[in-house]
N, C-alpha and C positions, 0 to 999 in steps of 0.2 A: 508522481504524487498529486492528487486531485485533492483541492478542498471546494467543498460544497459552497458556492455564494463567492466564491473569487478563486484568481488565478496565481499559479505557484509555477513557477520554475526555476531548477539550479542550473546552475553553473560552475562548473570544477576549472578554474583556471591553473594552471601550472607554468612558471618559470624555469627554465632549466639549468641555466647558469646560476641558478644560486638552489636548486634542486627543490625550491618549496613550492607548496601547493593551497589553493584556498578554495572550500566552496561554499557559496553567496548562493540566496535567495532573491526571484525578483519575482514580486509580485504584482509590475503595474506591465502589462503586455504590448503596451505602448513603446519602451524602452527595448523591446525583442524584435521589433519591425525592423531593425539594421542587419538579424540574421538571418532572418525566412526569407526562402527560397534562393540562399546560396546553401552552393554545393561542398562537401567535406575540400580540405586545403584549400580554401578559398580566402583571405585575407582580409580582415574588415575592422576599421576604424570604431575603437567602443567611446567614444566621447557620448554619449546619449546614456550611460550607466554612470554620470555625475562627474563632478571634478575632479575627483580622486583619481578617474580613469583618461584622463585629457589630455590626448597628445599617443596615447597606447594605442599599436597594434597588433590587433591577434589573429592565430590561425584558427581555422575549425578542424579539427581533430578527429572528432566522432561523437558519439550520443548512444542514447536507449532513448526509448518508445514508453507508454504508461504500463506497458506489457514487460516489459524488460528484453524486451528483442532487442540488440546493435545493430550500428548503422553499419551499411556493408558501401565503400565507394563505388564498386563499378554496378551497382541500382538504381540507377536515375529516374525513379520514381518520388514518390512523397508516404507510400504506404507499405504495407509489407508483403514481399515476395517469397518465394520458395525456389533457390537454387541450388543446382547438385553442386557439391562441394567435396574436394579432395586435399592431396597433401599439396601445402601450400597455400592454400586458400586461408583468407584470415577468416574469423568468427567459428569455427572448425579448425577440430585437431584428430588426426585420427589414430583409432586406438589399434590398427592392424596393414599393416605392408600391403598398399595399393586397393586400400576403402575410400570409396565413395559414399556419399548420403545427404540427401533432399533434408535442408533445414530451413529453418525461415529465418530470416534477415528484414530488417527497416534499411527504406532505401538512404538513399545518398543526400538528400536535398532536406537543409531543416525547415519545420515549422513546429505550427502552436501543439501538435500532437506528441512532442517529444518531453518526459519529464523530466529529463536534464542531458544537457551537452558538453563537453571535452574544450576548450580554447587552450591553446599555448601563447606565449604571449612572442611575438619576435621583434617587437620595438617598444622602447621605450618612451615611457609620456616625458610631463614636466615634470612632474612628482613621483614621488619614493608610495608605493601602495604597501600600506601595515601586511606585515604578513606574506609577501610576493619578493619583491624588490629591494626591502633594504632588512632584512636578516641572510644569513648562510646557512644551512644545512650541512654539517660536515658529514663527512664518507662515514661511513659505519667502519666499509671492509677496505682494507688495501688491496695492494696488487698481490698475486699468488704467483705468478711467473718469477725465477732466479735474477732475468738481467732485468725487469725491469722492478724490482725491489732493490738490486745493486745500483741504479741508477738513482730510487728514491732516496736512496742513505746514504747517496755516495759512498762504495762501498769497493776495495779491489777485490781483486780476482780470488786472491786468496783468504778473505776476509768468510766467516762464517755467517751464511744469509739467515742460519735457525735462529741464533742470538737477536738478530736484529726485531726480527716479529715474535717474537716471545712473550705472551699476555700472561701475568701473575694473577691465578684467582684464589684469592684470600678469603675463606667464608669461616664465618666465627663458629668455636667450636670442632674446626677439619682443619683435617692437615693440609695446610700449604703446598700448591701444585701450580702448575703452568700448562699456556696451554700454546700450541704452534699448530698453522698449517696447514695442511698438504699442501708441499713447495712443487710448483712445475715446474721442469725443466732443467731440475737439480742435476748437476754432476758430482757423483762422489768415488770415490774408488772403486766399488762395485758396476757401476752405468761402465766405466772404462774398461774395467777388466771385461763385462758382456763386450763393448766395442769389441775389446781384441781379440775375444774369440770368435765374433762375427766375420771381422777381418782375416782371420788364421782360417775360417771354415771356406771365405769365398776364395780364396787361397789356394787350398787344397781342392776344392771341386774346380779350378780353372785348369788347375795342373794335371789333374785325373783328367779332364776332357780334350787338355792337349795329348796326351799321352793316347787314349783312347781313339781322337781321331789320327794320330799318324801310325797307330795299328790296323786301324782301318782302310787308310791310303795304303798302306803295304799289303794288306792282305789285297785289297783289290788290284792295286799292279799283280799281285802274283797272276790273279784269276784272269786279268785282262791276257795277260802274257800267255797263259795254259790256254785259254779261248782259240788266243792268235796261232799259236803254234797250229793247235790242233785242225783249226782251219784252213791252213796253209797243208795241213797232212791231206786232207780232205781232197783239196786240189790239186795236189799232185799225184795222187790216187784216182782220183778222174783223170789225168793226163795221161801216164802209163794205161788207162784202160781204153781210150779214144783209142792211140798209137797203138797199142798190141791187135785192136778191130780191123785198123787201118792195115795194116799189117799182114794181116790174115785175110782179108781180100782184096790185097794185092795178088798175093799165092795162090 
């Protein structure tokens, strides 16, 4: 954000322990000289952004540019670069099994060319900051796994997990409904019975392949045996014909 005749920048702070988030304006650049020219996850004392901030410290997170490029960490630059980028890579997602592709990225290292930056906060000041620090943000969604909703309700084994997360949406005018769910990891008579016939099928294919390999060992003795025999014919057939030569010229 650029205004003509003075200087603007945000700042998106976020707490995580109480999940809220605030972003603040600062317009005197003065007060931003504690963050240029460190680098993203870098640690830094905000007491120069007023009392309210005194004794807090934050991480640096990330940013954009006036352009809306992100900051990419492993850019150690100040301006924007162009790296090929794959699965894995942050700032890049890709939309096909083993794409690569040249995009641009703001490097690593903040300055006055960014129009707003990312901080999390990982210490706390003297003071409660409005909006940060002394509200809570509750969970929207609970857990969707079986044991660990059995655990949030204290719940036994046999206790039904549907009941427990059962949201009633009442809208005026309709008919009364509820809503549940998709539970992971449910066990219900159906999941077991698949078990047991998964169980019965590796079962039967263990028993078919013991069976199969000891028809197989026997057929091969047989063959090994009919091999040997016949070898042993073999040679005693060369014996009688040595001795009948021998034999014959003697006479």
């Amino acid at each position: 954000m650029v205004v003509i005749g003075c200087f603007t920048m945000k700042l998106n702070i976020s707490f995580p322990p109480t999940s809220c988030q605030k972003l603040i304006e600062v317009d005197n650049e003065c007060k931003l000289h504690t963050f240029y020219e460190n680098k993203m996850a870098t640690e830094v004392a905000v007491d120069c952004l007023g009392d309210e901030c005194k004794g807090y410290v934050v991480q640096i997170s990330g940013g954009n540019n006036k352009q809306g490029f992100p900051m990419k960490q492993c850019a150690l630059t100040h301006g924007r670069v162009c790296l090929l980028l794959s699965k894995g890579h942050s700032c890049y997602r890709p939309r096909r099994i083993g794409e690569g592709k040249h995009k641009s990225v703001w490097g690593c290292i903040v300055d006055a060319n960014l129009s707003v930056f990312n901080l999390v906060i990982v210490k706390n000041g003297e003071k409660n900051t409005l909006g940060l620090t002394d509200t809570t943000v509750p969970c929207r969604l609970g857990p969707k796994r079986a044991s660990r909703i059995h655990r949030l309700f204290n719940l036994s084994k046999k206790d039904d997990v549907c009941q427990a997360v059962r949201k009633p949406l009442n809208k005026e005018g309709k008919k009364p409904r509820t809503k549940v769910p998709k539970i992971q990891h449910l066990v219900t008579p159906r999941v077991l019975q698949h078990k047991r016939q998964r169980i019965a099928l590796k079962k039967q294919h263990t028993k078919k392949n013991k069976e199969e390999a000891a028809e197989y060992a026997k057929l091969l003795a047989k063959r090994m045996k009919e091999a040997k025999e016949k070898h042993q014919e073999q040679i005693a057939k060369r014996w009688r014909l040595s001795s009948l030569r021998a034999s014959t010229s003697k006479s």
